[in-house]
C-alpha positions in Angstrom: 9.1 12.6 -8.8 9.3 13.8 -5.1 8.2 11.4 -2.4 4.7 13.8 -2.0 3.8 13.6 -5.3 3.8 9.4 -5.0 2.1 9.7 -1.8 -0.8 12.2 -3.8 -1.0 8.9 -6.3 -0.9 6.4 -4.0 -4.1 8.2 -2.2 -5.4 8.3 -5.5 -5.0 5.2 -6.1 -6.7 3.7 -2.7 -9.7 6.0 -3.8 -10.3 4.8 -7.3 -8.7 1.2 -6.9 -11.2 -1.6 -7.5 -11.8 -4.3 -4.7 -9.2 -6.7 -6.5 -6.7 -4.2 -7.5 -6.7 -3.5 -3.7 -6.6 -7.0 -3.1 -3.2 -7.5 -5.9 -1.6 -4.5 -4.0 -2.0 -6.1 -0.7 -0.8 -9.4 -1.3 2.3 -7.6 -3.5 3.2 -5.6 0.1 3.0 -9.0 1.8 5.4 -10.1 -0.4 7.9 -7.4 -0.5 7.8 -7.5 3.2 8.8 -11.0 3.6 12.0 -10.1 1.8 12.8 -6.6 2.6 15.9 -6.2 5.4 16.0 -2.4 5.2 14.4 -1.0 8.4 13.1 2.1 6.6 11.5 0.4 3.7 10.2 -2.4 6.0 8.8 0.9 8.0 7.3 2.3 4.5 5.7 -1.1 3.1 4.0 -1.9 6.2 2.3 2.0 6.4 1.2 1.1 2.6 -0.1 -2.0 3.6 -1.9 -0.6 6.6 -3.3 2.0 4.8 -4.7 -0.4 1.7 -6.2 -3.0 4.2 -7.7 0.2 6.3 -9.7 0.7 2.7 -10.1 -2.8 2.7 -11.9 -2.9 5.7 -14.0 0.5 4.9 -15.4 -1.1 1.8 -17.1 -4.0 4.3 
C-alpha cells in the first residue's frame, strides 16, 4: 500500500465513520500520541487527529 492510497481510506473513512467510530479513533490518536517519541509520527498522528475532531466538530 502507498502512503496515498491510506490517505484515500482514511478520507473515506472520516466520510462514512459513525459518530462513535469517530469518537474510538479519536481517543486511539490520543493514546498513541502520549507514547509516541518519533517527531514524524508525532507530526502524522496529530494531523489524523485534527482532521477526525475537524469532522467531529462539522457533525455539531
Amino acid at each position: 500500500m502507498t502512503a496515498l492510497s491510506d490517505m484515500k481510506r482514511f478520507y473515506r473513512f472520516l466520510d462514512e465513520a459513525s459518530d462513535s467510530q469517530l469518537s474510538e479513533k479519536r481517543e486511539l490518536l490520543v493514546r498513541f500520541l502520549d507514547e509516541a517519541r518519533d517527531p514524524d509520527v508525532i507530526r502524522d498522528a496529530a494531523f489524523l487527529l485534527k482532521k477526525v475532531e475537524a469532522e467531529m466538530l462539522s457533525r455539531l
